[in-house]
Phi, psi and omega in degrees: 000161202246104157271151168254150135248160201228030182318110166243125190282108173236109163252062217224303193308335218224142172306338176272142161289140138095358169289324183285016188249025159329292200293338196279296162305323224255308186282334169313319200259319192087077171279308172277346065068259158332282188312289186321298179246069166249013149090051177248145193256140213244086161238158189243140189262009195089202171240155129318131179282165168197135216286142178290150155303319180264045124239040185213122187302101191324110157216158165253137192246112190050064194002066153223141181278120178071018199287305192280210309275013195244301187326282188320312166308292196297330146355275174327292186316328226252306181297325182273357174267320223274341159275010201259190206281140188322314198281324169310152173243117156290131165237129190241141177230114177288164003060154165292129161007328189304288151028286182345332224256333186271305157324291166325270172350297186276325191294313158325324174240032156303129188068343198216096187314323213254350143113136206234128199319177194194074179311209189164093213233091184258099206248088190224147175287323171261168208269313164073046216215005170299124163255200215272292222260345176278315166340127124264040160221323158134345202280135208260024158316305214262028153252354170319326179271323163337305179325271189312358186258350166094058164240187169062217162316114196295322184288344170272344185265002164249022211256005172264021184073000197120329197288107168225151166284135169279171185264006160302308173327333201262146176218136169238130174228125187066062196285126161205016174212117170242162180262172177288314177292331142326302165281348146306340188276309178289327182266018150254006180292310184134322207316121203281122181221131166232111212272193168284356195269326160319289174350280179337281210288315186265346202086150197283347220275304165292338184296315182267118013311315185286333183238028164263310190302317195291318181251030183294348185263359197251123167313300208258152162205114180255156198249129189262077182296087173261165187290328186281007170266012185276187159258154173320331184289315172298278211240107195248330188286050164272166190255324195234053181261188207223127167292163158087043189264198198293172177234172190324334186265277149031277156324293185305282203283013139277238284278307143352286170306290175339276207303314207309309180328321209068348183285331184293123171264350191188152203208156192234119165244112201220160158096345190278111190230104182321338160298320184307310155008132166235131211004085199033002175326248200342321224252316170322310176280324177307307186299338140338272165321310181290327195287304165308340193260355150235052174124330195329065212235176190276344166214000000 
């Protein structure tokens, strides 16, 4: 398989320092490395430039925080996916979720100007499903998929041109923290959420069989990796994290079952952030993970 990588530094979305040196931790751990040898041919394409936070005056705009230098990234992202070839497996490396708004986006309209249907198996502790008016906080890591269903911000929710995700497409897996209103937004949206007491109760092995089944009519399907759906003891370099999340074996065998499918066209490794980190350990288990979700296996 022909993989990209993708660094997008973004620290703009999200309330904490220190996410944008993700991408950095993540190749540091030997991300291309890894893929190549599972026999995969491996280019790292650089980062998207993206504006520093201290060099922009914090304000919120249409209560959104940082909204035009996040535009502008995302932008950049939408552009640099949406051109490479059908055959590539993109890997993008975050920076905050926000990212997501760009990734999702240009990976859909690879090949397909007006933008080609798209699942989306969004594996996080939040929901991420905040709009502008929903927020309490402004920051916009925690809206992005809203975004991509075409709620919020007309500029952020346009950056696919007309292209928006239905929200039947979307699978959220080890869901453990929404804000309220957030969840009213989501169960009238439709949005498929397994939350950790599902984990619990069904297991990793039926929710993807359930949500391979769910998106069966759907070509593309990319999987959005934030690092905080792990639990913190697996992954502790996160800005936000939340107890009782998925677990190391948990993580691997979605990400396992997934390859299995064959079906993942595309993939986000997001949320890492080293300053939180103890001795890269988080950018170590991500890289882990991606590795299982392209071929890795124990035997």
């Amino acid at each position: 398989m022909n993989v990209n990588i993708l660094g997008i530094p973004m620290d703009l979305g999200a309330g904490r320092r220190g996410v944008d040196m993700g991408a950095s931790a993540l190749r540091n751990a030997h991300l291309a490395a890894t893929l190549r040898a599972l026999g995969h041919t491996v280019s790292d394409l650089g980062d998207v430039d993206v504006a520093l936070p201290e060099t922009l005056d914090k304000h919120a705009s249409a209560g959104l925080v940082f909204l035009e230098p996040i535009l502008e990234a995302c932008r950049a992202v939408v552009e640099r996916l949406r051109h490479l070839p059908e055959d590539v497996f993109p890997v993008t490396l975050g920076g905050d979720h926000s990212v997501s708004m760009g990734t999702v986006t240009g990976n859909a309209l690879r090949g397909h100007p007006t933008g080609e249907r798209t699942g989306l198996i969004w594996v996080d502790a939040h929901t991420d499903y905040n709009t502008p008016e929903t927020s309490p906080s402004g920051n916009i890591h925690g809206m992005p998929v809203a975004h991509l269903t075409g709620l919020g911000d007309p500029q952020l929710a346009g950056l696919g041109g007309g292209w928006h995700m239905r929200p039947e497409d979307i699978v959220m897996i080890g869901i453990r923290s929404v804000d309220p209103r957030e969840r009213e937004l989501l169960r009238e949206a439709g949005v498929q959420v397994y939350t950790m007491k599902e984990v619990d109760q069904l297991g990793i092995t039926r929710i993807t069989e359930e949500t391979l089944d769910r998106l069966g009519d759907v070509r593309r399907l990319h999987v959005s990796f934030d690092a905080d759906a792990l639990d913190p003891t697996v992954a502790p370099g996160v800005g936000t994290p939340v107890p009782g999340g998925l677990t190391y074996r948990e993580g691997h065998l979605l990400m396992e079952l997934l390859s299995e499918s064959g079906r993942v066209t595309s993939l986000d490794i997001v949320e890492v952030n080293p300053v939180l980190d103890t001795r890269n350990q988080t950018a170590e288990v991500m890289v882990g993970m991606a590795a299982s979700l392209l071929g890795q296996r124990i035997l």
